[in-house]
N, CA, C and O atoms as CSV, one atom per row, in Angstrom:
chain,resi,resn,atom,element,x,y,z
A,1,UNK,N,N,0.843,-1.170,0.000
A,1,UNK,CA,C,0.000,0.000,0.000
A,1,UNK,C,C,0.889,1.233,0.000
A,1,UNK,O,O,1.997,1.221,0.536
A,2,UNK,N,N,0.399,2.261,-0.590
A,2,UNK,CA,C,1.170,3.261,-0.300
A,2,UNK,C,C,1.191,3.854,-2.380
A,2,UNK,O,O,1.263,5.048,-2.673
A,3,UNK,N,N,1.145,3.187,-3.029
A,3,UNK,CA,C,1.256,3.590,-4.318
A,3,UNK,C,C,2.419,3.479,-4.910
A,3,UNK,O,O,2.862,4.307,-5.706
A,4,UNK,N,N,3.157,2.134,-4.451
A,4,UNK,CA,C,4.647,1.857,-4.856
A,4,UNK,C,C,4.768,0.352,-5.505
A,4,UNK,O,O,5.755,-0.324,-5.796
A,5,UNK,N,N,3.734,0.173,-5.584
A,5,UNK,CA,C,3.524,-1.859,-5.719
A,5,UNK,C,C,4.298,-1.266,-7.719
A,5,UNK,O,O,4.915,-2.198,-8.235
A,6,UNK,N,N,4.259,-0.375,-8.326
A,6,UNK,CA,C,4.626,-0.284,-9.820
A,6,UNK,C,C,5.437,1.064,-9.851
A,6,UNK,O,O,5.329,1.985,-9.041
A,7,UNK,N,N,6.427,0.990,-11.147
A,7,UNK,CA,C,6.970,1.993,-11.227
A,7,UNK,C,C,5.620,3.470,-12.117
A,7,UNK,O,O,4.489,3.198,-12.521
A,8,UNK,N,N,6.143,4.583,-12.154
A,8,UNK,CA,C,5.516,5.212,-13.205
A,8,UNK,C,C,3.596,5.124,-12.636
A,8,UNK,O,O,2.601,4.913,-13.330
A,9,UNK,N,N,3.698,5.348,-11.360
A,9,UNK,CA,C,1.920,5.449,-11.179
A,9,UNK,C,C,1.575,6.971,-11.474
A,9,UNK,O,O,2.377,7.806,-11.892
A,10,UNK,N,N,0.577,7.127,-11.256
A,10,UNK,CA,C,-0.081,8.514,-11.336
A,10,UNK,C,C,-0.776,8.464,-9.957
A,10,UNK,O,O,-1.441,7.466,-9.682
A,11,UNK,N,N,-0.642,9.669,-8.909
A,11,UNK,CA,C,-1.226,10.223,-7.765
A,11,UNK,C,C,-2.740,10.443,-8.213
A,11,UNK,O,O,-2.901,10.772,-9.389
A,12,UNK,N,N,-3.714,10.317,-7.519
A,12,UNK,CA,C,-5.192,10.929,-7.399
A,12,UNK,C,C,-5.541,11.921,-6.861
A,12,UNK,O,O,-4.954,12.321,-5.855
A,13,UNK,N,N,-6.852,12.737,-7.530
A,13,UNK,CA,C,-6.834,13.881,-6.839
A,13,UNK,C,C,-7.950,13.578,-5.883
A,13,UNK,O,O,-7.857,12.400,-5.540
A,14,UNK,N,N,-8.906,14.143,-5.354
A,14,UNK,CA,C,-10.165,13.199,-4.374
A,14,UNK,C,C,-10.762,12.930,-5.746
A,14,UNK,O,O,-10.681,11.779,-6.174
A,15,UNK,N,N,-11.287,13.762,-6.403
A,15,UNK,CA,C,-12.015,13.722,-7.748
A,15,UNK,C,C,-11.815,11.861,-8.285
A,15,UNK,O,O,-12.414,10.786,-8.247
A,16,UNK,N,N,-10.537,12.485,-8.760
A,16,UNK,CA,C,-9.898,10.508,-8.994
A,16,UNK,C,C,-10.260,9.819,-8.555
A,16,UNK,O,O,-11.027,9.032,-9.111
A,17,UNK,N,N,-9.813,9.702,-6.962
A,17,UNK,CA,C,-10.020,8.944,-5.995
A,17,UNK,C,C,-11.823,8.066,-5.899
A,17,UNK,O,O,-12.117,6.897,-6.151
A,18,UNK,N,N,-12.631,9.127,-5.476
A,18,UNK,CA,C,-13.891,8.681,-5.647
A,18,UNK,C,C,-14.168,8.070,-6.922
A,18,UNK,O,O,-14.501,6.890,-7.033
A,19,UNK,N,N,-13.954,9.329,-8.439
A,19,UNK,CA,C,-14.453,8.184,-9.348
A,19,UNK,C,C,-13.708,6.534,-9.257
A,19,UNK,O,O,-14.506,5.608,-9.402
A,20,UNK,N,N,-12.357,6.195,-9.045
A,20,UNK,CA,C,-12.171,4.989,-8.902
A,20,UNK,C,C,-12.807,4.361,-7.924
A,20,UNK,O,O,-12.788,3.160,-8.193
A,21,UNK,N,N,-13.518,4.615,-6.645
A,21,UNK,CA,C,-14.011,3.844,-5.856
A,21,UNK,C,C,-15.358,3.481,-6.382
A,21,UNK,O,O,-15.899,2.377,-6.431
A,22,UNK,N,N,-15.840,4.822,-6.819
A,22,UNK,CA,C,-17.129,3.819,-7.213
A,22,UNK,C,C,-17.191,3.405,-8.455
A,22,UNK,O,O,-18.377,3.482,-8.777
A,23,UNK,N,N,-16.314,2.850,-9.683
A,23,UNK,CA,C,-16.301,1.826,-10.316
A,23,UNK,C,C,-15.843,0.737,-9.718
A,23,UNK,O,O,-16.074,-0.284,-10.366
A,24,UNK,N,N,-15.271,0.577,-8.706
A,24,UNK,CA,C,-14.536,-0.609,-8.166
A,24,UNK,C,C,-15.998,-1.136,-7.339
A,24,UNK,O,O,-16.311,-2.324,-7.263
A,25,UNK,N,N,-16.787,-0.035,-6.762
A,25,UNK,CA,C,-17.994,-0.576,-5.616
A,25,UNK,C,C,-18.970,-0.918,-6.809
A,25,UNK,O,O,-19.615,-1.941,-6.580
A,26,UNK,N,N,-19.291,-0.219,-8.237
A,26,UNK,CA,C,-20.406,-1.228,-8.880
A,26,UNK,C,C,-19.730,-2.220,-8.998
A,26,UNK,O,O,-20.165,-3.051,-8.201
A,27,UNK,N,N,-18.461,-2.818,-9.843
A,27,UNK,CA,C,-18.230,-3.955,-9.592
A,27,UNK,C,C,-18.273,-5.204,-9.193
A,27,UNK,O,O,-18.515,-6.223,-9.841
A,28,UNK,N,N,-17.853,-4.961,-7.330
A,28,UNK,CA,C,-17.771,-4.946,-6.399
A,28,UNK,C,C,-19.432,-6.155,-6.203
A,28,UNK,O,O,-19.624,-7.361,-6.053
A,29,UNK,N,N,-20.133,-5.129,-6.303
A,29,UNK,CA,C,-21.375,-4.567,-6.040
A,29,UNK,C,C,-22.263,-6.019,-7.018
A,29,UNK,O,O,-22.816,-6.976,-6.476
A,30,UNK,N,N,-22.193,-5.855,-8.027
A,30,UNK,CA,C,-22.210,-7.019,-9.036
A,30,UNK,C,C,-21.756,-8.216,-8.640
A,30,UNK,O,O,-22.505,-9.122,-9.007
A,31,UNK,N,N,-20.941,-8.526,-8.112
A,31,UNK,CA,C,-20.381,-9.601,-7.759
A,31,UNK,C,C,-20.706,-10.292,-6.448
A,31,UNK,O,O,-20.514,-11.446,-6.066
A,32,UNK,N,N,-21.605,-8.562,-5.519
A,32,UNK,CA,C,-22.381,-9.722,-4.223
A,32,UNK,C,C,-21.577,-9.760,-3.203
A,32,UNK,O,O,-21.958,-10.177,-2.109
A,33,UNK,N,N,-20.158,-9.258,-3.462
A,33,UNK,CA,C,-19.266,-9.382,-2.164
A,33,UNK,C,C,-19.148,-8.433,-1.271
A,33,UNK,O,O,-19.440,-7.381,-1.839
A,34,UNK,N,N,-18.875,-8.240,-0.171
A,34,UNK,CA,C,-18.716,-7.450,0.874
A,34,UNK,C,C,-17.515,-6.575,0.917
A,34,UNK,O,O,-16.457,-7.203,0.943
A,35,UNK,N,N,-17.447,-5.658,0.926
A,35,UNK,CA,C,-15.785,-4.406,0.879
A,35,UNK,C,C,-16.193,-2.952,1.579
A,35,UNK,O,O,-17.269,-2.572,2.042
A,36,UNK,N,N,-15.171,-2.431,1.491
A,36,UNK,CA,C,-15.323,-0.982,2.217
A,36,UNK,C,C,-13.604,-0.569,1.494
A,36,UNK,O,O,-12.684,-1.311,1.150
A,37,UNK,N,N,-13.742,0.864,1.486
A,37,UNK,CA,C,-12.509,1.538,1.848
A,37,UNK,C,C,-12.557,2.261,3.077
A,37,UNK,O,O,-13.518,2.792,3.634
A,38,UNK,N,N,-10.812,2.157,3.553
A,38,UNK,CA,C,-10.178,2.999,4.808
A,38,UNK,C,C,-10.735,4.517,4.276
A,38,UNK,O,O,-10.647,5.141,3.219
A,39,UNK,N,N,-11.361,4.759,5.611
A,39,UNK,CA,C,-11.741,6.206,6.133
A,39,UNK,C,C,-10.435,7.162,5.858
A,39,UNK,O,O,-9.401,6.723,6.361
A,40,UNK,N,N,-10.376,7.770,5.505
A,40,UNK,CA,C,-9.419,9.178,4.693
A,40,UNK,C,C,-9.816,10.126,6.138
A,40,UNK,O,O,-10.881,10.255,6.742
A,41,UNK,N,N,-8.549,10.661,6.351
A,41,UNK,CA,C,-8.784,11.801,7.133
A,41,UNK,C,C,-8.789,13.386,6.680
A,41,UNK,O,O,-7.935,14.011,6.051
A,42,UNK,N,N,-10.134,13.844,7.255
A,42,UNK,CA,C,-10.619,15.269,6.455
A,42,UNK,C,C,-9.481,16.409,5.544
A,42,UNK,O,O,-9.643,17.074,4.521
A,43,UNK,N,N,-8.389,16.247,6.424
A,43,UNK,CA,C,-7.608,17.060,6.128
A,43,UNK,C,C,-6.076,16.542,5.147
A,43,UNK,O,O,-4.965,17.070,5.204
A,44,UNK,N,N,-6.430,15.575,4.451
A,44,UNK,CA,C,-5.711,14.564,3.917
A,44,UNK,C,C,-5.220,15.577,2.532
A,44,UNK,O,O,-5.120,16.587,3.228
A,45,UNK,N,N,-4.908,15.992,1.372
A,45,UNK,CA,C,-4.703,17.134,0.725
A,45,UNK,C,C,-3.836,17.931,1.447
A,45,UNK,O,O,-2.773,17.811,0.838
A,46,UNK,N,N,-3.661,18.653,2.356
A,46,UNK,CA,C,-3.585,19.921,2.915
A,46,UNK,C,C,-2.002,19.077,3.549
A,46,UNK,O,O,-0.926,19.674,3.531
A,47,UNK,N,N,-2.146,17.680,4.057
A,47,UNK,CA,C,-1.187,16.594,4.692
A,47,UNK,C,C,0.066,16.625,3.936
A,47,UNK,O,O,1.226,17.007,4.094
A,48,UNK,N,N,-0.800,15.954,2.876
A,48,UNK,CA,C,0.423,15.798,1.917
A,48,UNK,C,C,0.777,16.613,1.020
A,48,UNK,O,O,1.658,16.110,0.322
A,49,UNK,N,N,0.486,17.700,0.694
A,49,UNK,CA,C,0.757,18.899,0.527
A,49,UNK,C,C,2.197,19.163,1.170
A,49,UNK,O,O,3.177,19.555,0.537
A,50,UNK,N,N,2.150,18.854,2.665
A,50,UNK,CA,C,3.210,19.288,3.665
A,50,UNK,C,C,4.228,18.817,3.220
A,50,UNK,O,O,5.289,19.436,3.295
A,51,UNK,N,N,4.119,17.458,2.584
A,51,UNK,CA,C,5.429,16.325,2.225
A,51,UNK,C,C,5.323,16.465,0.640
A,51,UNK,O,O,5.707,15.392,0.175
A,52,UNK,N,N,5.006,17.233,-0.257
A,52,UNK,CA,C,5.411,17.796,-1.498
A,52,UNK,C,C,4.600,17.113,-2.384
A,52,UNK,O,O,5.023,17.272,-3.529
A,53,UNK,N,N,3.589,16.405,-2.334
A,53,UNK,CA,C,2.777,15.896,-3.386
A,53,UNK,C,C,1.448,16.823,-3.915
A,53,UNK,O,O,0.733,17.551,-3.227
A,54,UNK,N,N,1.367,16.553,-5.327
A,54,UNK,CA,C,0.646,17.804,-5.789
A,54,UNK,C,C,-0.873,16.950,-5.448
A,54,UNK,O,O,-1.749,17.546,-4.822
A,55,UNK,N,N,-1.012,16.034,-5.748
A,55,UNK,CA,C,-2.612,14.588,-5.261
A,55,UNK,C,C,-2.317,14.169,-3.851
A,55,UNK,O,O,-1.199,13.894,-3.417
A,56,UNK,N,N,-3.299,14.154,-3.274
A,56,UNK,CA,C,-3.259,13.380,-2.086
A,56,UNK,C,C,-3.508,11.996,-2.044
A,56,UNK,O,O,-3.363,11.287,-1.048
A,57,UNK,N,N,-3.800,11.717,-2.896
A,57,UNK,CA,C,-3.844,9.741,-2.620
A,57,UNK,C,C,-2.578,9.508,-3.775
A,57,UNK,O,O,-2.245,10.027,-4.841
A,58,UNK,N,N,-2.135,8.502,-2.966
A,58,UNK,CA,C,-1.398,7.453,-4.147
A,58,UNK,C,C,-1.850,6.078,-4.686
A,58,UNK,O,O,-1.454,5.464,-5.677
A,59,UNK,N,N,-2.749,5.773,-3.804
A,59,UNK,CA,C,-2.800,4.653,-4.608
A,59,UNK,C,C,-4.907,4.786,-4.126
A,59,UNK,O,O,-5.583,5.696,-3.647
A,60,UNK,N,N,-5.173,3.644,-4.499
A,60,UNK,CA,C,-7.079,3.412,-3.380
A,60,UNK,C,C,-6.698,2.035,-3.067
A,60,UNK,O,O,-6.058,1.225,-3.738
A,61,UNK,N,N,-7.320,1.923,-1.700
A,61,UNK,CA,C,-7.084,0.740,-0.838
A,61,UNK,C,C,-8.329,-0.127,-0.668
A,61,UNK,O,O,-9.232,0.505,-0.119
A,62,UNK,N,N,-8.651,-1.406,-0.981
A,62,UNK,CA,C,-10.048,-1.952,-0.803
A,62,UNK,C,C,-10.121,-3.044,0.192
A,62,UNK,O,O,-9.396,-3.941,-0.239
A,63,UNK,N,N,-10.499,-3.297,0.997
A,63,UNK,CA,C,-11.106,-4.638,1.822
A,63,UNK,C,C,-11.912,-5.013,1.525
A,63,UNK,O,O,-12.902,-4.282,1.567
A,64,UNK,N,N,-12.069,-6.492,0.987
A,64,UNK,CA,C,-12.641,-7.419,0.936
A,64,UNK,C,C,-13.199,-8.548,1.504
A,64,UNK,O,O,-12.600,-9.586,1.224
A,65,UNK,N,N,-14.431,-8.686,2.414
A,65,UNK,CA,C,-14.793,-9.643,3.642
A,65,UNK,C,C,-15.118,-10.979,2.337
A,65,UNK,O,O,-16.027,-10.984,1.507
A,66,UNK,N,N,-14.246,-11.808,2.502
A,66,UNK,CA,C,-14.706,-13.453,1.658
A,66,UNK,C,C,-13.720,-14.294,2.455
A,66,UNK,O,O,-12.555,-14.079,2.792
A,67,UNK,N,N,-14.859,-15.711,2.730
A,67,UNK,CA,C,-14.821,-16.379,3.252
A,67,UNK,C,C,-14.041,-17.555,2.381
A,67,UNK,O,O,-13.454,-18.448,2.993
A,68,UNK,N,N,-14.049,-17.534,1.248
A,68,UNK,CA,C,-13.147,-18.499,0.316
A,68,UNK,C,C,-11.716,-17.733,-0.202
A,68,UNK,O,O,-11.608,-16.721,-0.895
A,69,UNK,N,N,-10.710,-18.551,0.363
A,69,UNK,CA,C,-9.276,-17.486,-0.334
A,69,UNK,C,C,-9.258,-18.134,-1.335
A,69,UNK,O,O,-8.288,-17.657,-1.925
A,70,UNK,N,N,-9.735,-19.048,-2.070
A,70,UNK,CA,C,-9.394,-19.585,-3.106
A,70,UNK,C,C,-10.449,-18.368,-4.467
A,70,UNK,O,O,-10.454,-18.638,-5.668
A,71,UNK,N,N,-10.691,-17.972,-4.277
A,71,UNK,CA,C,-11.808,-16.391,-4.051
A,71,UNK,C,C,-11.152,-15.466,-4.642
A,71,UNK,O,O,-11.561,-15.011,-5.711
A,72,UNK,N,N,-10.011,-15.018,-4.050
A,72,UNK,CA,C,-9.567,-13.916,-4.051
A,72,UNK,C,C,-9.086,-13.283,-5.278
A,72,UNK,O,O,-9.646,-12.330,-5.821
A,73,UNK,N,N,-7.728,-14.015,-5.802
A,73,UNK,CA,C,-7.778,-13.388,-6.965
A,73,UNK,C,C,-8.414,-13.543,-8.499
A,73,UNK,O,O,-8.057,-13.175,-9.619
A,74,UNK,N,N,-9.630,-14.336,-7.918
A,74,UNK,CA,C,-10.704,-14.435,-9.329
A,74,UNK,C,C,-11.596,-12.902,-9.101
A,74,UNK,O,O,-11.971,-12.257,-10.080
A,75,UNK,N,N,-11.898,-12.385,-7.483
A,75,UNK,CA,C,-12.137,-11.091,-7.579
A,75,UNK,C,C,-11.182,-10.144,-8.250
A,75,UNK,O,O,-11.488,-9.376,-9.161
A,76,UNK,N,N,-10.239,-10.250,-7.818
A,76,UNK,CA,C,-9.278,-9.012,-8.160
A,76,UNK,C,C,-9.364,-9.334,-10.120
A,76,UNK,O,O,-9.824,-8.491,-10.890
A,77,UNK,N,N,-8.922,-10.432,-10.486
A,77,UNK,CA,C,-8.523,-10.512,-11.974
A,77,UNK,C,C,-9.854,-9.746,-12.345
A,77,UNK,O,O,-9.706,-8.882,-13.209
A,78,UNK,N,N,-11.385,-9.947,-11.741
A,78,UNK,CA,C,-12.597,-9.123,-12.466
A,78,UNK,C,C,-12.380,-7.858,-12.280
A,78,UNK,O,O,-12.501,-7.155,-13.283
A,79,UNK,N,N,-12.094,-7.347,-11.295
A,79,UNK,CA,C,-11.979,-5.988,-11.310
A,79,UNK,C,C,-10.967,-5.233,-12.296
A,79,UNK,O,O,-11.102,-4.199,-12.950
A,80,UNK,N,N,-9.650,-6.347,-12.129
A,80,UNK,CA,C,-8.731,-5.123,-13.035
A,80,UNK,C,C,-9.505,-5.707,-14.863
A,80,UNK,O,O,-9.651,-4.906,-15.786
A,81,UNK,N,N,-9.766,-6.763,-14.931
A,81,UNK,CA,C,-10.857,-6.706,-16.162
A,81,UNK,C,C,-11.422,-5.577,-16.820
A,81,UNK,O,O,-11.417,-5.439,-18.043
A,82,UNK,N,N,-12.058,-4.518,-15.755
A,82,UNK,CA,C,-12.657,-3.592,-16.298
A,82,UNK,C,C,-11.796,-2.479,-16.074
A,82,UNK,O,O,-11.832,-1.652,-16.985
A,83,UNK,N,N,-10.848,-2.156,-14.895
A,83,UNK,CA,C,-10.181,-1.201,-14.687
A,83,UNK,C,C,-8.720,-0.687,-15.407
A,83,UNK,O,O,-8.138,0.391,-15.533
A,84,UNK,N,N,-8.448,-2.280,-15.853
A,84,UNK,CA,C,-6.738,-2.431,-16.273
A,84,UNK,C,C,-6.321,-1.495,-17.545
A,84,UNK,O,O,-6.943,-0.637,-18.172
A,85,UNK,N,N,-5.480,-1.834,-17.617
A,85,UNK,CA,C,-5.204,-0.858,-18.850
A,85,UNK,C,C,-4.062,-1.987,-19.738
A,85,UNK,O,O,-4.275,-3.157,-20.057
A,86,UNK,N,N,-2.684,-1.051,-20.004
A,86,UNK,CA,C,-2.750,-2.655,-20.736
A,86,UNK,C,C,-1.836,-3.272,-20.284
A,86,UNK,O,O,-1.683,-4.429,-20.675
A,87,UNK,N,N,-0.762,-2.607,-19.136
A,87,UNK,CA,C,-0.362,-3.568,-18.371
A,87,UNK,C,C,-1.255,-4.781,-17.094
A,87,UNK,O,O,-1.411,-4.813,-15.873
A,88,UNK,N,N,-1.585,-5.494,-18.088
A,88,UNK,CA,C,-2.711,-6.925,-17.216
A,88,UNK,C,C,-1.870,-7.201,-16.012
A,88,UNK,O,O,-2.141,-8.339,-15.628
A,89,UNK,N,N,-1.152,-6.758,-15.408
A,89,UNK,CA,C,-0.597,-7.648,-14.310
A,89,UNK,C,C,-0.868,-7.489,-12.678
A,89,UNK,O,O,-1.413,-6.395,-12.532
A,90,UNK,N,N,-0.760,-7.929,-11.816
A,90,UNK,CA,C,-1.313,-8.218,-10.896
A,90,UNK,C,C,-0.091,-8.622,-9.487
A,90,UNK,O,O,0.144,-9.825,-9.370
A,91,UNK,N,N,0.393,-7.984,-8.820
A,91,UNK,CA,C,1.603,-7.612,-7.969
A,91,UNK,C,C,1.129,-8.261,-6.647
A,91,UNK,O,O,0.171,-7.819,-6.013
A,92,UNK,N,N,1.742,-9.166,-6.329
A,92,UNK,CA,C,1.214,-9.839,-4.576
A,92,UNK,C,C,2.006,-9.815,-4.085
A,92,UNK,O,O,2.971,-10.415,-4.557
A,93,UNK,N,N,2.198,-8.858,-2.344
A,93,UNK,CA,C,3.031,-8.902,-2.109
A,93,UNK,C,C,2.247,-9.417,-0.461
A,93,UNK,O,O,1.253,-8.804,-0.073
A,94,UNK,N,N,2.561,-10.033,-0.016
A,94,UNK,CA,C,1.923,-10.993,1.458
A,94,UNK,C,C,0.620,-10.829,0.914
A,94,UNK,O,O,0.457,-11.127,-0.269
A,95,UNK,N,N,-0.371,-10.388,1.611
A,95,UNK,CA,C,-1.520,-10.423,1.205
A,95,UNK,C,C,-2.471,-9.438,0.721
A,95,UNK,O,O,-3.696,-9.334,0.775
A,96,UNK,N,N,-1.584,-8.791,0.262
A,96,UNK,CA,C,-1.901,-7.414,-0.720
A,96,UNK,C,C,-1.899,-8.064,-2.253
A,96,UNK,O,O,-1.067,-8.861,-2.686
A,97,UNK,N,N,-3.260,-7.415,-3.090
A,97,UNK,CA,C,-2.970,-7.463,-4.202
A,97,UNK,C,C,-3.058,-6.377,-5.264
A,97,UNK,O,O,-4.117,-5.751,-5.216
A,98,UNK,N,N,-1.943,-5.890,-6.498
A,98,UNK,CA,C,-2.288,-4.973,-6.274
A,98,UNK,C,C,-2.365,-4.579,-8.340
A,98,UNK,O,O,-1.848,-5.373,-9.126
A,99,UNK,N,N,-2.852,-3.696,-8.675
A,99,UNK,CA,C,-2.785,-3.579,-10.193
A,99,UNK,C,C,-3.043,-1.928,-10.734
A,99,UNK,O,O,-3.162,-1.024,-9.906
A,100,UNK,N,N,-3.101,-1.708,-12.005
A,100,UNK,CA,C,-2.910,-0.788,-12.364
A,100,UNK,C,C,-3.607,-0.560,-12.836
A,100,UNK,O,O,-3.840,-1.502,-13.594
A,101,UNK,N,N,-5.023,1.027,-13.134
A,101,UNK,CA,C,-6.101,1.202,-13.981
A,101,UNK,C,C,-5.454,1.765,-15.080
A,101,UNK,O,O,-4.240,1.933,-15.199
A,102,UNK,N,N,-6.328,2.047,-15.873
A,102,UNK,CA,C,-5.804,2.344,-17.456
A,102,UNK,C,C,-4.902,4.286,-17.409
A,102,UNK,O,O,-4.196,5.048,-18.070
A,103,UNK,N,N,-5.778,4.125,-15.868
A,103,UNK,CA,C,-5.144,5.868,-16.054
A,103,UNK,C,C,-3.646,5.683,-15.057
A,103,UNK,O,O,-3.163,6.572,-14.356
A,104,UNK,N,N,-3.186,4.492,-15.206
A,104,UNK,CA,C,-1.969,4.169,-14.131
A,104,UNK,C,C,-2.152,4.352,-12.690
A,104,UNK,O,O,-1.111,4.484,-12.047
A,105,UNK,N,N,-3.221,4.387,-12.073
A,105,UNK,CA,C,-3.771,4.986,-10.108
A,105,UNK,C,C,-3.464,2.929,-9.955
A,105,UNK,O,O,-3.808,2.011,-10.699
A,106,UNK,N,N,-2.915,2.942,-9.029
A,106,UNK,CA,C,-2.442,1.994,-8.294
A,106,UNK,C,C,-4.151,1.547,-7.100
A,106,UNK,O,O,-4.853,2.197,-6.326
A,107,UNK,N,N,-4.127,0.167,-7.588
A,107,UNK,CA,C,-5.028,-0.440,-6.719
A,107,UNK,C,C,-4.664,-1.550,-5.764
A,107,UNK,O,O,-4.184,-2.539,-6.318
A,108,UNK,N,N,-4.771,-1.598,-4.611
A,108,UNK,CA,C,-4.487,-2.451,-3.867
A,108,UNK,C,C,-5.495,-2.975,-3.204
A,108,UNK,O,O,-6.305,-2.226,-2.657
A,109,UNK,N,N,-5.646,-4.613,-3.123
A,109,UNK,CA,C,-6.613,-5.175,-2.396
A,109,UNK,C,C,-6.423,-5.933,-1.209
A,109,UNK,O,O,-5.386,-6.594,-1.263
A,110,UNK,N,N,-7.016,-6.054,-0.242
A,110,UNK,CA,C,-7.103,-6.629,0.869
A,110,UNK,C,C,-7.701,-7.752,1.467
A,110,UNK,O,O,-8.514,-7.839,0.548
A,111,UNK,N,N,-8.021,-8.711,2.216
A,111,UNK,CA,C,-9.112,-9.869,2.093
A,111,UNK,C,C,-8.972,-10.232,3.370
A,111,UNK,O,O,-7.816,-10.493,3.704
A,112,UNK,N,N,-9.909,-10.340,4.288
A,112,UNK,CA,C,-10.472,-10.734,5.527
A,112,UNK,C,C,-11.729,-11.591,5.751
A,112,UNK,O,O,-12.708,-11.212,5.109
A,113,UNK,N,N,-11.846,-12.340,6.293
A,113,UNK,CA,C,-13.102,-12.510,6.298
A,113,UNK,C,C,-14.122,-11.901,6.476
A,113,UNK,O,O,-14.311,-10.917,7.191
A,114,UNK,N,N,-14.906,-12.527,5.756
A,114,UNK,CA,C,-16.475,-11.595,5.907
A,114,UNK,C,C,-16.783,-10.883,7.096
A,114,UNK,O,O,-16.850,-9.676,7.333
A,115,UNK,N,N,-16.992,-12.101,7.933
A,115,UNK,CA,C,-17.262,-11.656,9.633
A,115,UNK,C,C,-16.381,-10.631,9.676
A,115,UNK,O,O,-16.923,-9.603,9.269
A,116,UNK,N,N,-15.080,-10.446,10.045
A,116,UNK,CA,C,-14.310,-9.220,10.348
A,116,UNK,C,C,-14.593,-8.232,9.394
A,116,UNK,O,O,-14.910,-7.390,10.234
A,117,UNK,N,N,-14.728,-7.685,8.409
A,117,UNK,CA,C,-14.951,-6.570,7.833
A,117,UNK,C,C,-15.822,-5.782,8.748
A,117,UNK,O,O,-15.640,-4.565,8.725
A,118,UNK,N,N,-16.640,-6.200,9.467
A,118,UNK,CA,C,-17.661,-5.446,10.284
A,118,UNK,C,C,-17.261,-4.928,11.186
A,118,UNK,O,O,-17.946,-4.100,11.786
A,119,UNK,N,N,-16.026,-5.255,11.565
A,119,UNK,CA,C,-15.562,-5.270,12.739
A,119,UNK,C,C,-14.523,-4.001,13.147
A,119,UNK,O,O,-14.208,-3.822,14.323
A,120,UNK,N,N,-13.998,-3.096,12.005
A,120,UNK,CA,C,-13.089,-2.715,11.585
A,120,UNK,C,C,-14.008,-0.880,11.520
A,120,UNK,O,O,-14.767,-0.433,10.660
A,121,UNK,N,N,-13.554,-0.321,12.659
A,121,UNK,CA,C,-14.316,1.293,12.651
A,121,UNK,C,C,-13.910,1.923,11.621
A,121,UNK,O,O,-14.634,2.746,11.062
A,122,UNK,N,N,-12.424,1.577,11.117
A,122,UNK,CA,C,-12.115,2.720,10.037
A,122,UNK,C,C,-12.254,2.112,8.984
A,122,UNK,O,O,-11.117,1.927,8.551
A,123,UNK,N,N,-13.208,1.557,8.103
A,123,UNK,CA,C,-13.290,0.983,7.094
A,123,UNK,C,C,-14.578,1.314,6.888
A,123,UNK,O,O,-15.278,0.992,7.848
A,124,UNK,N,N,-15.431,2.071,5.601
A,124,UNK,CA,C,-16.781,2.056,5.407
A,124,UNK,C,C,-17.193,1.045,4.864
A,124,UNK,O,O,-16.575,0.826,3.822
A,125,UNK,N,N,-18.065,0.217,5.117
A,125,UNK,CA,C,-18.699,-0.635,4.506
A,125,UNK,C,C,-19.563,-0.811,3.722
A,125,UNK,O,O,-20.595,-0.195,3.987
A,126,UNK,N,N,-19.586,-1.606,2.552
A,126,UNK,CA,C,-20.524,-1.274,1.740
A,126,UNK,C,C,-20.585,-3.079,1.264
A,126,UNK,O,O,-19.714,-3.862,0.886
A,127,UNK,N,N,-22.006,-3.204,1.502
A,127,UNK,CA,C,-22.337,-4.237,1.197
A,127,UNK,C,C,-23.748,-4.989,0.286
A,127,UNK,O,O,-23.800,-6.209,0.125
């Protein structure tokens, strides 16, 4: 996480940011599974601003509550399906997975079980 899983990404602006979340949540959404993204703090822009970045996100971060890991990256391969661009590839690093949209914004996915996703205050849920 962090927007380093590839060389050559592109930063998000919130603008970015949201439109990538909610193509990732119809998706998502289609598929019936349970996710949220980490809660952003209000003043997040203004943050990294401080440390020289012209976007405040680098990458979007997703949790995924599924109960099958054998699961996992048949979700992720659908998502970058619609998101990818034309590097198809798909970066795992422990249990991060992570890929690239066509506009180069770095996606990283996460996977917990179902039950725990609920469990988790800084994560919105959307189910």
């Amino acid at each position: 996480m962090g927007g380093n899983a590839f060389e050559n990404t592109k930063r998000l602006s919130e603008k970015e940011y949201n439109g990538v979340c909610d193509k990732i949540s119809e998706i998502l959404t289609s598929l019936n599974v349970s996710f949220g993204f980490p809660v952003e703090i209000s003043d997040k822009a203004e943050l990294t601003a401080c440390f020289g970045f012209d976007e405040p996100y680098g990458d979007v971060d997703v949790v995924v509550g599924l109960d099958d890991g054998d699961q996992e990256e048949v979700v992720v391969q659908h998502v970058l399906g619609h998101l990818g661009g034309k590097e198809q590839r798909i970066v795992k690093h422990g249990t991060t997975f992570s890929f690239l949209t066509r506009e180069r914004h770095q996606v990283d996915f996460k996977f917990c079980p179902k039950e725990n996703l609920n469990v988790h205050p800084c994560i919105q849920i959307k189910q």
